[in-house]
Structures are given as structure tokens and as C-alpha cells.
C-alpha positions in Angstrom: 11.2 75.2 8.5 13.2 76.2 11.6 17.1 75.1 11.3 19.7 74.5 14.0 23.2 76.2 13.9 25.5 74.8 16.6 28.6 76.6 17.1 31.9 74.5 18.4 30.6 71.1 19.8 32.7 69.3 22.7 32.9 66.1 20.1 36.0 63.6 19.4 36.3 65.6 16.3 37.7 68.7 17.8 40.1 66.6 20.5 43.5 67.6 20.8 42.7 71.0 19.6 42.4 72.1 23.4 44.2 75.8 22.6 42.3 76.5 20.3 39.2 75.4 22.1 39.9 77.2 24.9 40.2 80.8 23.1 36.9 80.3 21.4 35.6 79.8 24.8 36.6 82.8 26.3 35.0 84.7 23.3 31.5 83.8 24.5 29.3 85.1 27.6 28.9 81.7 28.8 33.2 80.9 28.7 32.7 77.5 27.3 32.0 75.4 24.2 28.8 73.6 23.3 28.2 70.1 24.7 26.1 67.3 22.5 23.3 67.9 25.4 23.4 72.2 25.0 22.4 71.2 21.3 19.8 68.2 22.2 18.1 70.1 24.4 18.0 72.9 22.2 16.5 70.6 19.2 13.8 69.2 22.0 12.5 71.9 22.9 12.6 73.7 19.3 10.4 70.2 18.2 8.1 70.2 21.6 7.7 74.0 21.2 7.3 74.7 17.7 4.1 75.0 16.6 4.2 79.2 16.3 7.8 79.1 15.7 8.4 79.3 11.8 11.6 80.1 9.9 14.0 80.6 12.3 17.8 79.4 12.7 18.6 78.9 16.1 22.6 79.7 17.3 23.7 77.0 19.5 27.0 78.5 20.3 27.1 80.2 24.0 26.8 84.0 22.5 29.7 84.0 20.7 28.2 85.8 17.8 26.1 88.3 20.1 
């Protein structure tokens, strides 16, 4: 079973935290945060592509753990 590990999400749940936000971003390659779609499109592909892809977890989160 593969899993999915998303990083900070652009969601209601982290508005009005816009600082901190903001310095996570600049703490990855890609200088942003996740959107809903970055993690989506992530799953998609994971379920359309899986089929020799076994026991993984996949880091949605821009490189910030590189």
C-alpha cells in the first residue's frame, strides 16, 4: 500500500496564518505551499500509475524536507 504525505495545504484551515505560511514557503525549492490540486494530481497519477509502485509514501510538500 502506497500512502500520501502532503505537507502545508493552501486550505481554510491554515487562513489567517499568512506569516507563518509565508516562511514555510521560502524553506522549499519551489517557494510556495501546496495547493488541493498539487495533492490531487499527485494521488491521480499515484492511482493511474501504480501498478509497479508498492510501499511507498509520497511527500507532497514542494521539497521542504529535501
Amino acid at each position: 500500500m502506497n500512502s500520501i504525505a502532503p505537507g502545508i495545504v493552501q486550505t481554510r484551515w491554515v487562513e489567517g496564518h499568512q506569516d507563518h505560511i509565508m516562511r514555510l514557503a521560502e524553506g522549499t525549492p519551489l517557494d510556495r505551499i501546496a495547493t488541493p490540486e498539487d495533492v490531487a494530481e499527485t494521488v491521480c497519477s499515484l492511482i493511474s500509475h501504480s501498478h509497479f509502485v508498492k510501499g511507498d509514501l509520497i511527500k507532497v510538500d514542494g521539497g521542504s524536507f529535501i
